[in-house]
C-alpha atoms as an extended CHARMM CRD file, in Angstrom:
* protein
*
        66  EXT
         1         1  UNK       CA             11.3780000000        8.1480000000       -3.7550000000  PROA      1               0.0000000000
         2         2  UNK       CA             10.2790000000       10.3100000000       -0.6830000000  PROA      2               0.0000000000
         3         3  UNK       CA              7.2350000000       10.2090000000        0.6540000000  PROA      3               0.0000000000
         4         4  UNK       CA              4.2880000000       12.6300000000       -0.3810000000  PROA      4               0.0000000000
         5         5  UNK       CA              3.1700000000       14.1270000000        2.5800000000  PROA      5               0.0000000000
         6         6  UNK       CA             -0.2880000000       14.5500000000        1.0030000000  PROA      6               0.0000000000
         7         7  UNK       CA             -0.7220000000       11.4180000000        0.0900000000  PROA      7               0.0000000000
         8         8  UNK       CA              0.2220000000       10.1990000000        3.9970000000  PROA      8               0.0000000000
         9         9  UNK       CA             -2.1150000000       12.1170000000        5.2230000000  PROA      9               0.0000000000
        10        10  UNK       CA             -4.9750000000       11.0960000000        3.2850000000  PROA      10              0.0000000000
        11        11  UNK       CA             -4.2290000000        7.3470000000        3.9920000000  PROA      11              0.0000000000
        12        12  UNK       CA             -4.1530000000        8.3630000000        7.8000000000  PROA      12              0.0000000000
        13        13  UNK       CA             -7.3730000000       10.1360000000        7.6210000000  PROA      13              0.0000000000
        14        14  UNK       CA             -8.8260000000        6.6490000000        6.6230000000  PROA      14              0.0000000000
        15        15  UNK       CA            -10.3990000000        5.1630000000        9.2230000000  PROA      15              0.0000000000
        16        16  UNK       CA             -7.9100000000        1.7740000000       10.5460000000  PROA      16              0.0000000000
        17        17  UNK       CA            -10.4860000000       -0.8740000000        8.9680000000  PROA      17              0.0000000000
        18        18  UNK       CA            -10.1310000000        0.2600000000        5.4840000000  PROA      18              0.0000000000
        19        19  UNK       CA             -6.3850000000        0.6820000000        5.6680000000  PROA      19              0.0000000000
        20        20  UNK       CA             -6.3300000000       -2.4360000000        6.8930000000  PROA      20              0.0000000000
        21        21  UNK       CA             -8.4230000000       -3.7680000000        4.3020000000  PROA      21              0.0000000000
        22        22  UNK       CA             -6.1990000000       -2.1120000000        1.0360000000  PROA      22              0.0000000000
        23        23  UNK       CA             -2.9540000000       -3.8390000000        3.1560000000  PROA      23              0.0000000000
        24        24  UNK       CA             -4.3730000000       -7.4690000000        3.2390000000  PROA      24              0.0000000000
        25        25  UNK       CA             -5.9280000000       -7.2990000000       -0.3020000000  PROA      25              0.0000000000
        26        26  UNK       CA             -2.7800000000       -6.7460000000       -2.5550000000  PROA      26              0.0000000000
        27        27  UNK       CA             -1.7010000000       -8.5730000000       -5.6060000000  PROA      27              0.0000000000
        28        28  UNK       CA              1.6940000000      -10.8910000000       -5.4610000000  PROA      28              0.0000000000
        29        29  UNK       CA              2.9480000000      -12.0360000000       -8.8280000000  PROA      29              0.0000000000
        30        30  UNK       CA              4.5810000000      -15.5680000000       -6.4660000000  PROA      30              0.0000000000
        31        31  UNK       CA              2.0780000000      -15.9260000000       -4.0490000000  PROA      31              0.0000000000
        32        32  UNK       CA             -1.3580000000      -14.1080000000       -5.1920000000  PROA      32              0.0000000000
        33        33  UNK       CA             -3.2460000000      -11.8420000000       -3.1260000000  PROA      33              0.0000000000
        34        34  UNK       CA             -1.7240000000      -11.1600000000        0.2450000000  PROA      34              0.0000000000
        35        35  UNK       CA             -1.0390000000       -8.2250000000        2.6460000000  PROA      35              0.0000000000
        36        36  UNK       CA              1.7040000000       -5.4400000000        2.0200000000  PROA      36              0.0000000000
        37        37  UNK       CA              3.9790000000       -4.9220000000        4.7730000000  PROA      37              0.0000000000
        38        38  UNK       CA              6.7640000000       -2.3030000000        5.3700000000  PROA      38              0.0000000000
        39        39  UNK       CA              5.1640000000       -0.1380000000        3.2430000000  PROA      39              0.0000000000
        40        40  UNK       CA              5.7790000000        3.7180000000        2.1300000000  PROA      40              0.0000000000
        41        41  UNK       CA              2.7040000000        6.1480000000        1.5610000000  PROA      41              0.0000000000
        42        42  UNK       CA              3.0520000000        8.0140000000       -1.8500000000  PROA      42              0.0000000000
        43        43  UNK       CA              0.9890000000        9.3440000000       -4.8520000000  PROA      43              0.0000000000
        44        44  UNK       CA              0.6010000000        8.6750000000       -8.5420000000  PROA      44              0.0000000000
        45        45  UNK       CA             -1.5120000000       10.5220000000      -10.4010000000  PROA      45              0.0000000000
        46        46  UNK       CA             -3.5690000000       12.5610000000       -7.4620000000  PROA      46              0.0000000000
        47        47  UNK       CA             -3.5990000000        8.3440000000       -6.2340000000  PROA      47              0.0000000000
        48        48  UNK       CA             -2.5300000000        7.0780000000       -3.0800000000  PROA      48              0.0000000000
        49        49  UNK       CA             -0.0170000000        4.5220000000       -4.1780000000  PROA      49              0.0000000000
        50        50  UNK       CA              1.4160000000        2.1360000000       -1.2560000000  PROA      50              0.0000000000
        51        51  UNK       CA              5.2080000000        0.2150000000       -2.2050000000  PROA      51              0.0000000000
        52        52  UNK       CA              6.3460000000       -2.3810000000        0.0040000000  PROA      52              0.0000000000
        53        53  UNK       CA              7.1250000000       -6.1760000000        0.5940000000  PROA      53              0.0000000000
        54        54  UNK       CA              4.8390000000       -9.1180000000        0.3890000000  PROA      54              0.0000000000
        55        55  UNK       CA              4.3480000000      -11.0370000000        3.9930000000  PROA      55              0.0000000000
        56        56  UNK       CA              4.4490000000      -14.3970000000        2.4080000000  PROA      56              0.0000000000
        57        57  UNK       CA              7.7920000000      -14.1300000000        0.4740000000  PROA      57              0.0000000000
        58        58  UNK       CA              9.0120000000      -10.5410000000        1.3310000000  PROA      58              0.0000000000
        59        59  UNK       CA              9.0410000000       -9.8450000000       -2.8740000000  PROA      59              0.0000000000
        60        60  UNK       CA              7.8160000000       -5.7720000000       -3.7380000000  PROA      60              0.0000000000
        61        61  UNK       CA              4.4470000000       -5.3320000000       -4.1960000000  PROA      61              0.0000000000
        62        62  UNK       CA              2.5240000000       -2.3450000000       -4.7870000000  PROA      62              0.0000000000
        63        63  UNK       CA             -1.4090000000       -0.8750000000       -4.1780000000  PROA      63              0.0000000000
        64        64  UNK       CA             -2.4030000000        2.1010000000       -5.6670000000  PROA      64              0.0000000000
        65        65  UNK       CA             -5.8710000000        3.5070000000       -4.4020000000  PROA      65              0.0000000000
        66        66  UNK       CA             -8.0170000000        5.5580000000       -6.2570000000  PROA      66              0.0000000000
């Protein structure tokens, strides 16, 4: 799935504490909330929608921010 260009620049325009705030606050279904990491910028439905890998156990997770 490429990335949405859109979408990556919205999440950029975010100032750094929020961003950082969406990455550490992320559900896991192993290890509960926990921070997204290697993560690609796209959209769903006119959303921001992050995909990457869990810190604690490295399984996908996924944040999509309205």
């Amino acid at each position: 799935m490429p990335t949405d260009e859109l979408a990556k620049r919205k999440w950029l325009s975010m100032p750094p504490e929020i961003r950082k705030r969406f990455e550490g606050n992320v559900f896991c279904s192993a290890c509960g909330v926990t921070t997204i990491v290697d993560y690609e910028v796209d959209s769903v439905d006119y959303n921001i929608y992050l995909k990457g890998s869990c810190k604690k156990c490295k399984k996908p997770v996924a944040r999509v921010i309205d």
